[in-house]
C-alpha positions in Angstrom: -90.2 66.8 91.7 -87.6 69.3 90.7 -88.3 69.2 87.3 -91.9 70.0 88.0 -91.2 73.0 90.6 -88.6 74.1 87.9 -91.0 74.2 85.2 -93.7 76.0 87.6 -91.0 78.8 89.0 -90.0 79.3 84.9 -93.4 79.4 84.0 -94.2 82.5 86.5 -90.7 84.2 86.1 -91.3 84.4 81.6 -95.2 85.1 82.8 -94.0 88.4 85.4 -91.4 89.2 82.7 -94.0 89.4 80.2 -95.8 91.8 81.9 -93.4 93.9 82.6 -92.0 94.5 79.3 -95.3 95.5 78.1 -96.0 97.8 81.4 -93.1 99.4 80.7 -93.8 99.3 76.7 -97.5 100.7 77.4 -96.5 103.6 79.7 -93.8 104.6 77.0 -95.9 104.9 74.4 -98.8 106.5 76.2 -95.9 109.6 77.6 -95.4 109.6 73.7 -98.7 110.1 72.5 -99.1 112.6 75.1 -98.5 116.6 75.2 -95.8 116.2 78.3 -92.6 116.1 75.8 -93.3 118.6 73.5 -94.4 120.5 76.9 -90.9 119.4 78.5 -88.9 120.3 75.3 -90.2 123.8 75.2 -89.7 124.1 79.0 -85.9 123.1 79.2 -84.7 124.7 76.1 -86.1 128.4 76.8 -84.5 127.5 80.6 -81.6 126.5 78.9 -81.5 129.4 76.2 -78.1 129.9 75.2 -75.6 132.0 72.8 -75.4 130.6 69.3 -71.9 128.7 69.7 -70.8 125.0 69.0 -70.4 124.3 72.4 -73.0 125.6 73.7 -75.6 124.6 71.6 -74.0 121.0 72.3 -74.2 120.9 75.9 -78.1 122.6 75.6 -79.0 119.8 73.0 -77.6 116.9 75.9 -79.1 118.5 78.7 -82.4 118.8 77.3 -82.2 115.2 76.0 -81.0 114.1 79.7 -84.7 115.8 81.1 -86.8 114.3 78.1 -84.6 110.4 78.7 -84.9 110.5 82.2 -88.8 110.8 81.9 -89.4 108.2 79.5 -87.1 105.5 81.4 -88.5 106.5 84.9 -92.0 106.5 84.1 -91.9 103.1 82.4 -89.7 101.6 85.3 -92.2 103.1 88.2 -94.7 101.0 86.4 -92.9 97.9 85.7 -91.5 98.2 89.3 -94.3 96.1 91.0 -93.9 92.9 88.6 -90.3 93.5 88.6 -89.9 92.9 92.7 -92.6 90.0 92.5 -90.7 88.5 89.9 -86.9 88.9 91.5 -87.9 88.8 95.3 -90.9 87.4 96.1 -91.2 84.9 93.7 -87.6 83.9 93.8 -87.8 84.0 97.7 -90.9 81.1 97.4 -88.8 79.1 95.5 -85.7 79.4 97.4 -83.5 80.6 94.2 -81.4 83.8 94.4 -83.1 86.6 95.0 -83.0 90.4 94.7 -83.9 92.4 97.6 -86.2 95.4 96.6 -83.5 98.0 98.0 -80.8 96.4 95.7 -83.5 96.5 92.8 -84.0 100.4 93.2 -80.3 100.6 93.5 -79.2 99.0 90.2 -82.0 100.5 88.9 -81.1 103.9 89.0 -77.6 103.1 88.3 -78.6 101.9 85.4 -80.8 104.7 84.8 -78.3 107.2 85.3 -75.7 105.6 83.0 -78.5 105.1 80.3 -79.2 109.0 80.8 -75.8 110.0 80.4 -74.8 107.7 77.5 -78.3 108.8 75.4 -77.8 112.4 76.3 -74.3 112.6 74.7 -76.0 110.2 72.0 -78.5 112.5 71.0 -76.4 115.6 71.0 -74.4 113.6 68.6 -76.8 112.5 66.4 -78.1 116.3 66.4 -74.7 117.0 65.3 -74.4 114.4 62.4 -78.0 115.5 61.1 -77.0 119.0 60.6 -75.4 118.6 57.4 -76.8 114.9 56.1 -80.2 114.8 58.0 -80.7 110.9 56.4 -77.3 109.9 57.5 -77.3 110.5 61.2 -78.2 107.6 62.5 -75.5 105.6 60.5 -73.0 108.4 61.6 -74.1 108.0 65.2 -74.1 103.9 64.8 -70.4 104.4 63.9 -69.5 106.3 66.3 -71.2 104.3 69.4 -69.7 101.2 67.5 -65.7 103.0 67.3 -66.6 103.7 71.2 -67.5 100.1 72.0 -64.3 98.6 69.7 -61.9 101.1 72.3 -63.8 99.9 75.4 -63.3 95.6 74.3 -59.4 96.4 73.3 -59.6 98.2 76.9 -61.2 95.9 79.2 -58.5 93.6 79.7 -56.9 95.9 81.5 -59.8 98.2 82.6 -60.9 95.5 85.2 -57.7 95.5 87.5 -59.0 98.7 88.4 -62.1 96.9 90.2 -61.6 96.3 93.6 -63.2 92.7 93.2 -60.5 91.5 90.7 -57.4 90.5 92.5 -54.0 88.5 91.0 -54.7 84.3 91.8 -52.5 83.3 94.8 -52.8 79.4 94.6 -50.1 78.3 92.3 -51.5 75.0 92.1 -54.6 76.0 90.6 -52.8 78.6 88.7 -50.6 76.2 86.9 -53.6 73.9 86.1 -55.5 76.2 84.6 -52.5 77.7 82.3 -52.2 74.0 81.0 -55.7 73.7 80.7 -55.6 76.6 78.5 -52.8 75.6 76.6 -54.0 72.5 75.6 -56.6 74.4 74.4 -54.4 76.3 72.1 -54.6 79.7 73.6 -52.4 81.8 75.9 -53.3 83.3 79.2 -52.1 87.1 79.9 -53.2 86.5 83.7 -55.2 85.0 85.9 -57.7 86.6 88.5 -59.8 86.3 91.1 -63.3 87.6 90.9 -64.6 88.4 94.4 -68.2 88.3 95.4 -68.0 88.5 98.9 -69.2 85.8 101.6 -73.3 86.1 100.4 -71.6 85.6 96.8 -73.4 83.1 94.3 -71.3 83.7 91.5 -69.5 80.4 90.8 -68.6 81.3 87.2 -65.4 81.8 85.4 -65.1 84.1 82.6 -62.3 85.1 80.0 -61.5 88.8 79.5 -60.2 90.0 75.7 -60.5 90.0 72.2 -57.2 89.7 70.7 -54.0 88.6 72.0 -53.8 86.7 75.6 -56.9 86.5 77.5 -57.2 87.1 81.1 -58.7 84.4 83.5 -61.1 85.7 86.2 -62.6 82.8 88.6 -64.9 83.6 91.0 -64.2 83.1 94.5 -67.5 81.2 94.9 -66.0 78.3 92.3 -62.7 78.3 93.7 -64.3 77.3 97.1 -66.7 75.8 96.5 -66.0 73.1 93.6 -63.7 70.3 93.3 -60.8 70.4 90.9 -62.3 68.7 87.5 -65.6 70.5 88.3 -63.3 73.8 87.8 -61.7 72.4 85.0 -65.2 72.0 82.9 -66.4 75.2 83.9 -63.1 77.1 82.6 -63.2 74.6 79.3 -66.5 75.8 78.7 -65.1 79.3 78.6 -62.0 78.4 76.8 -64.2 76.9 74.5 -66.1 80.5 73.2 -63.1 81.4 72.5 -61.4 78.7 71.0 -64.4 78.4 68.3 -64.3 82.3 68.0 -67.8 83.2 69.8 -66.6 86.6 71.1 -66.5 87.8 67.6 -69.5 86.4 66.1 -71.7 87.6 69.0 -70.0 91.1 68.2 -70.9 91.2 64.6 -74.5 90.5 65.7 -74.2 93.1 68.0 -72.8 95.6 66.2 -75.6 95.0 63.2 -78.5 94.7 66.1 -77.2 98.0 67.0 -77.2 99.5 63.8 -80.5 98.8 63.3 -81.6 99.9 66.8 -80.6 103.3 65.6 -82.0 103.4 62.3 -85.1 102.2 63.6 -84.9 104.9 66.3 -84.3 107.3 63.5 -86.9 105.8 61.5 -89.4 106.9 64.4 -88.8 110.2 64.8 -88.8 110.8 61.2 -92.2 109.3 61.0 -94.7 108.5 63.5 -93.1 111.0 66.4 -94.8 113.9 63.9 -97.7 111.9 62.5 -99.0 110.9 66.2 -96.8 112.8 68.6 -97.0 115.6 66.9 -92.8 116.7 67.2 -90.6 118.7 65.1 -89.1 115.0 63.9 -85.7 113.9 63.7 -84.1 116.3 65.8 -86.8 117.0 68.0 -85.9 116.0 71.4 -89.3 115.4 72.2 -88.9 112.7 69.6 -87.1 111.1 71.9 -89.9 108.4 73.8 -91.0 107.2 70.2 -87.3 106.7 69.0 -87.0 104.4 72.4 -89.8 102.6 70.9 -88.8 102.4 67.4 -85.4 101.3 68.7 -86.9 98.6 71.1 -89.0 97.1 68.4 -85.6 96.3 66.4 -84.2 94.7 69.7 -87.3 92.5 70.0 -87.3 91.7 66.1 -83.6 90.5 66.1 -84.2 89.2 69.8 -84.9 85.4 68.5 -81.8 85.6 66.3 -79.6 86.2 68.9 -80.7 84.0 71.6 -80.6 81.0 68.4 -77.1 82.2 68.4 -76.5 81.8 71.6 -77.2 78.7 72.1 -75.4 77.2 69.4 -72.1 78.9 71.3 -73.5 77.4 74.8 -73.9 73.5 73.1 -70.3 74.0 70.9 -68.9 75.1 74.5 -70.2 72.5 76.1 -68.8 69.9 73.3 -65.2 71.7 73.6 -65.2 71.3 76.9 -65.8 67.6 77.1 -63.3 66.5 74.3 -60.7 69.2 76.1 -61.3 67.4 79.4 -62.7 63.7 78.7 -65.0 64.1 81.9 -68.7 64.1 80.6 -69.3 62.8 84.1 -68.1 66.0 85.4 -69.8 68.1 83.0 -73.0 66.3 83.7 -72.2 67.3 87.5 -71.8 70.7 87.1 -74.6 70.9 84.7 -76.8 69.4 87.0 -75.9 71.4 90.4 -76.1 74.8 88.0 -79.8 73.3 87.0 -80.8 72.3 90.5 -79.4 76.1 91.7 -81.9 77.8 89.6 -84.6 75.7 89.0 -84.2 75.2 85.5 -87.1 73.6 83.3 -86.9 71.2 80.1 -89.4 73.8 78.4 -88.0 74.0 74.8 -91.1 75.3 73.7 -91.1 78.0 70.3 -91.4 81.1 72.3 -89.4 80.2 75.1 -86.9 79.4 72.2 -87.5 82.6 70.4 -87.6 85.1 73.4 -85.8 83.2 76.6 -83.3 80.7 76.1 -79.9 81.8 76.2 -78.9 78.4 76.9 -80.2 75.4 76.0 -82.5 73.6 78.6 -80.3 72.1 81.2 -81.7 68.0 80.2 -80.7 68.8 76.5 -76.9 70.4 77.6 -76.5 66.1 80.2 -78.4 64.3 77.3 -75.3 65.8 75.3 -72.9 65.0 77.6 -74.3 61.1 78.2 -74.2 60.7 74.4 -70.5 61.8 74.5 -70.1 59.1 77.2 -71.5 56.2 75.4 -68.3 53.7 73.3 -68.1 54.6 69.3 -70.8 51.6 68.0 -68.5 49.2 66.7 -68.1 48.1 63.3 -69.9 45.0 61.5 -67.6 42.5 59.8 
């Protein structure tokens, strides 16, 4: 019965997520083909006009990029709204999973939004910058540049998040002292462990592991440390201990790093090209080249998109293997496995596309099918 409501709720969620990708993905391209950001383009930079100086003609290339980004994210969003809400409210809210209310939706949202804004705005003005001398190179010059920014922001974050009020030093010294032997018995050193506070309406029971090189900090969410017994605990931190243990951080950053090199050079590939053929810009440093660099940039995401997710899972099933020979408990592995999939409904769909576009895990029956195999005695061996 679960399995079936599972597979039905998955089913409608990929359907409503679907739809709006390519909401979203049709309004973007129609604002492209359209006169509105050449029209915006002229509009902000006479507004803007300014004297001929470095700075100046920085902060008037970011500004106008920030008008011409926040068009072609909030258009798209208005009309992918709709699904959106069906999708993370009602349709969660009919099959009692956790849900988004619409006023949290709008909120992260334009939080989002505004952070996108910001970050492309300073992006474009540096890519500007970069194409001044080398027009060609640009986009490699900005790639570097966003990837020397995200290097400094992973050596940072371990000690970025005790800054977050939801991140506070572990106080049970039992647990504490479990999970530091846990950890070493996994071969790797904790610089500190935290507790990750979501509240009383929290449904975060997760644990994650915070660093890239030397000692790693612990965070535990309050959720798990109530609400699971001990060896439940210990297979959800193995699991994490595992990533790292087998080096995942660093693979998924290479991928990462090289999706995002070619997100950019497919970006500049579109304003170079079809922005002037079809959208009739200036090209590459044309903000109003900006909605058809979104899509050029988007189509390299959704390209490398099955590559990543493959990856993914091959991290999720060597986790899950590290954390049953750390622990000896597939019986608690199958447990927490089967609580996670009852919580959100999971389905057995392994199908090609879900494969290819959805699964960041592998389907909940493959992840205890692993862990029963683990269970069974070693055959023994024929005289």
């Amino acid at each position: 019965m679960n399995e079936d409501k599972g597979t039905r709720y998955r089913r409608a969620e990929r359907t409503l997520r679907l739809v709006e990708v390519t909401a979203g993905t049709v309004v973007l391209g129609l604002l492209a083909l359209s006169p509105v950001p050449t029209g915006l383009r002229t509009w902000s930079t006479g507004l803007l006009d300014t004297p001929a100086s470095p700075g100046g003609a920085f902060v008037r290339h970011a500004v106008v990029a920030a008008l011409l980004l926040t068009t072609s994210l909030a258009l798209p969003a208005l009309a992918a709204a709709p699904f959106a809400l069906r999708r993370l409210y009602t349709l969660a809210r009919r099959y009692h999973v956790p849900f988004t209310t619409p006023r949290a939706h709008v909120r992260d949202t334009v939080r989002h939004g505004a952070i996108l804004v910001v970050a492309g705005a300073l992006a474009w003005a540096v890519f500007v910058w970069f194409a001044a001398p080398v027009p060609w190179l640009s986009g490699l010059g900005l790639a570097l540049a966003m990837l020397t920014l995200a290097a400094v922001v992973m050596l940072a974050a371990p000690w970025a998040i005790l800054l977050s009020p939801r991140v506070r030093p572990l106080r049970d010294e039992a647990v504490a002292g479990r999970l530091h032997a846990l950890a070493s018995r996994a071969g790797l050193r904790l610089g500190g462990l935290h507790e990750w506070g979501f509240g009383p309406h929290g449904d975060h029971a997760n644990a994650a592991l915070v660093g890239v090189v030397g000692p790693r900090r612990l965070l535990i969410s309050d959720t798990l440390l109530a609400g699971c017994p001990a060896e439940e605990m210990d297979a959800v931190v193995a699991h994490e201990l595992g990533h790292h243990a087998h080096g995942h951080t660093w693979q998924r950053v290479r991928v990462q790093a090289i999706g995002l090199v070619g997100a950019v050079l497919g970006a500049q590939a579109s304003a170079a090209g079809p922005a002037r053929w079809l959208g009739g810009t200036d090209g590459l440093t044309d903000p109003a080249s900006l909605p058809w660099m979104l899509l050029g940039a988007g189509a390299v995401w959704l390209a490398a998109r099955p590559w990543q997710l493959a990856q993914s899972r091959q991290h999720e099933a060597e986790a899950d293997a590290f954390a049953l020979a750390l622990t000896g408990r597939p019986d608690v592995l199958e447990r927490v496995l089967a609580r996670v999939g009852a919580r959100n409904l999971s389905s057995d769909d392994d199908s090609l596309l879900t494969r290819a576009f959805f699964l960041t895990h592998p389907p909940i029956p493959a992840r205890i099918a692993a862990a029963r195999r683990a269970a069974e005695p070693a055959p023994s061996a024929e005289v």
